[in-house]
VEXFI-227068 format. One line per 8 residues: number of its first residue (from 1); their letters; for each residue x, z, y of C-alpha. Coordinates in steps of 0.001 Angstrom, whole numbers, padded with zeros to 6 digits. Example, Ala and Ser with C-alpha at 12.3 -4.5 7.8 and 13.67 -1.06 7.14 Angstrom:
! residues 2
1) AS) 012300/007800/-004500 ~ 013670/007140/-001060 $
! end
This chain:
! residues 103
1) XXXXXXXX) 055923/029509/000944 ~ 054102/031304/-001477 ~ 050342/030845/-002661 ~ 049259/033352/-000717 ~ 049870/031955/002997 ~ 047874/029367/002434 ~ 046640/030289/006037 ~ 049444/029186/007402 $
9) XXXXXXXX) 049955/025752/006747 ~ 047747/022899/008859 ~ 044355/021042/008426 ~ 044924/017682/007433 ~ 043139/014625/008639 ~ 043055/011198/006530 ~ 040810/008155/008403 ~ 038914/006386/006209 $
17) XXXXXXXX) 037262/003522/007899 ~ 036712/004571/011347 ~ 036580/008237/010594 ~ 039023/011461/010487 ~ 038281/013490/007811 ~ 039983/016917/007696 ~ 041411/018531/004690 ~ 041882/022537/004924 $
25) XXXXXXXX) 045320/023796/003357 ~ 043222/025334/000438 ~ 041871/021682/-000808 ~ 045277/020309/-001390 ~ 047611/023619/-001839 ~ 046079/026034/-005171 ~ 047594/028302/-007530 ~ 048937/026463/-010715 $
33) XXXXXXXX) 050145/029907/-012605 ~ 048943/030475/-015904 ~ 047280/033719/-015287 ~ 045575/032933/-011542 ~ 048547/035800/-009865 ~ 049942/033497/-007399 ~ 053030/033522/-009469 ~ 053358/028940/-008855 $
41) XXXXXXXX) 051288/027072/-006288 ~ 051014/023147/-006516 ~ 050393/020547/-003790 ~ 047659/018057/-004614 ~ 048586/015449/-003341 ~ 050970/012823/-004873 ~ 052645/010075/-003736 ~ 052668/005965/-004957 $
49) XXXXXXXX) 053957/002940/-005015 ~ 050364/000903/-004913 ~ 048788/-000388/-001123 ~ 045954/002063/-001987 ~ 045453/005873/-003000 ~ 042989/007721/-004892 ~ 041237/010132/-002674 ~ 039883/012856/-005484 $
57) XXXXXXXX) 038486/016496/-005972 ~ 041164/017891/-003281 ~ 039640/015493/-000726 ~ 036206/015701/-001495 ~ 035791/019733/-001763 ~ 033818/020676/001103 ~ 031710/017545/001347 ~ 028718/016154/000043 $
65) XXXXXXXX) 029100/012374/-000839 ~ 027099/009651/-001095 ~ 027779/006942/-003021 ~ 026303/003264/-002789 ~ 027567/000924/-004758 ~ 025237/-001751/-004526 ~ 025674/-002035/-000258 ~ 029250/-000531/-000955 $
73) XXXXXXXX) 029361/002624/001075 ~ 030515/006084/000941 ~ 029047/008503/003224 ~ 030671/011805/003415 ~ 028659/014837/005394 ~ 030168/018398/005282 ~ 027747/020815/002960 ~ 025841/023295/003656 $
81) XXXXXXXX) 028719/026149/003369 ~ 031341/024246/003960 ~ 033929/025200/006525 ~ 034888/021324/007470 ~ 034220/020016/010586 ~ 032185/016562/010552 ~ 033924/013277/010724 ~ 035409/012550/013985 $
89) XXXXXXXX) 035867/008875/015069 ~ 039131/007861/015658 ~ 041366/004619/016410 ~ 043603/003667/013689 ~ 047273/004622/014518 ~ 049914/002622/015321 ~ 052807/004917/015400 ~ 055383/005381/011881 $
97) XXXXXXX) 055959/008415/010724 ~ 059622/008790/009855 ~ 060247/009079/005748 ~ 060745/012639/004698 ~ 064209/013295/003301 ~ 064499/014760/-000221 ~ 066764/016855/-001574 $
! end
C-alpha cells in the first residue's frame, strides 16, 4: 500500500479506561521519505515486550488533552477541527486476537 491510500485503511479504536478512542489511518500511517513525495510511508505504532504502552503524538492528534496529575486523570475531548468522533463507552473485551504471522 502506498502513502497515498491512506483512505483506505480503517479507524482504529484503543479503550483507555472505559472509553474507545478512535485513531484515523492518517495518525498512525505518514510519509517517512526524505523529500515529503510519498516515495516510504511508516506505521506509528510499535510493538513491546512491557504490560504497558506509550500512547504518543499519533494517538493524541486530533484531541485536546487534559492532564491532572495531582487527582491523576487524563481527559481527552476531540478539538475544535478535528475529524474524531468523541469517546464512546465500551466494555472491555474478552475475546484474543490471534498473533499475526511474520514473514
Amino acid at each position: 500500500m502506498g502513502c497515498h491510500e491512506t483512505h483506505l485503511l480503517p479507524n482504529i479504536y484503543l479503550m483507555y479506561g472505559e472509553y474507545w478512542y478512535q485513531m484515523l489511518p492518517e495518525d498512525f500511517y505518514f510519509d517517512a521519505s526524505e523529500y515529503q513525495d510519498l516515495s516510504v510511508c511508516a506505521l506509528a505504532i510499535m510493538s513491546n515486550n512491557m504490560d504497558f504502552f506509550l500512547l504518543g503524538n499519533s494517538f493524541l492528534k486530533g484531541y485536546y488533552s487534559i492532564h491532572d496529575m495531582q487527582d491523576g486523570y487524563l481527559g481527552l475531548v476531540p478539538h475544535a477541527t478535528s475529524k474524531k468522533d468523541f469517546a464512546e463507552f465500551g466494555t472491555i473485551p474478552t475475546d484474543v486476537l490471534p498473533a499475526a504471522a511474520y514473514g
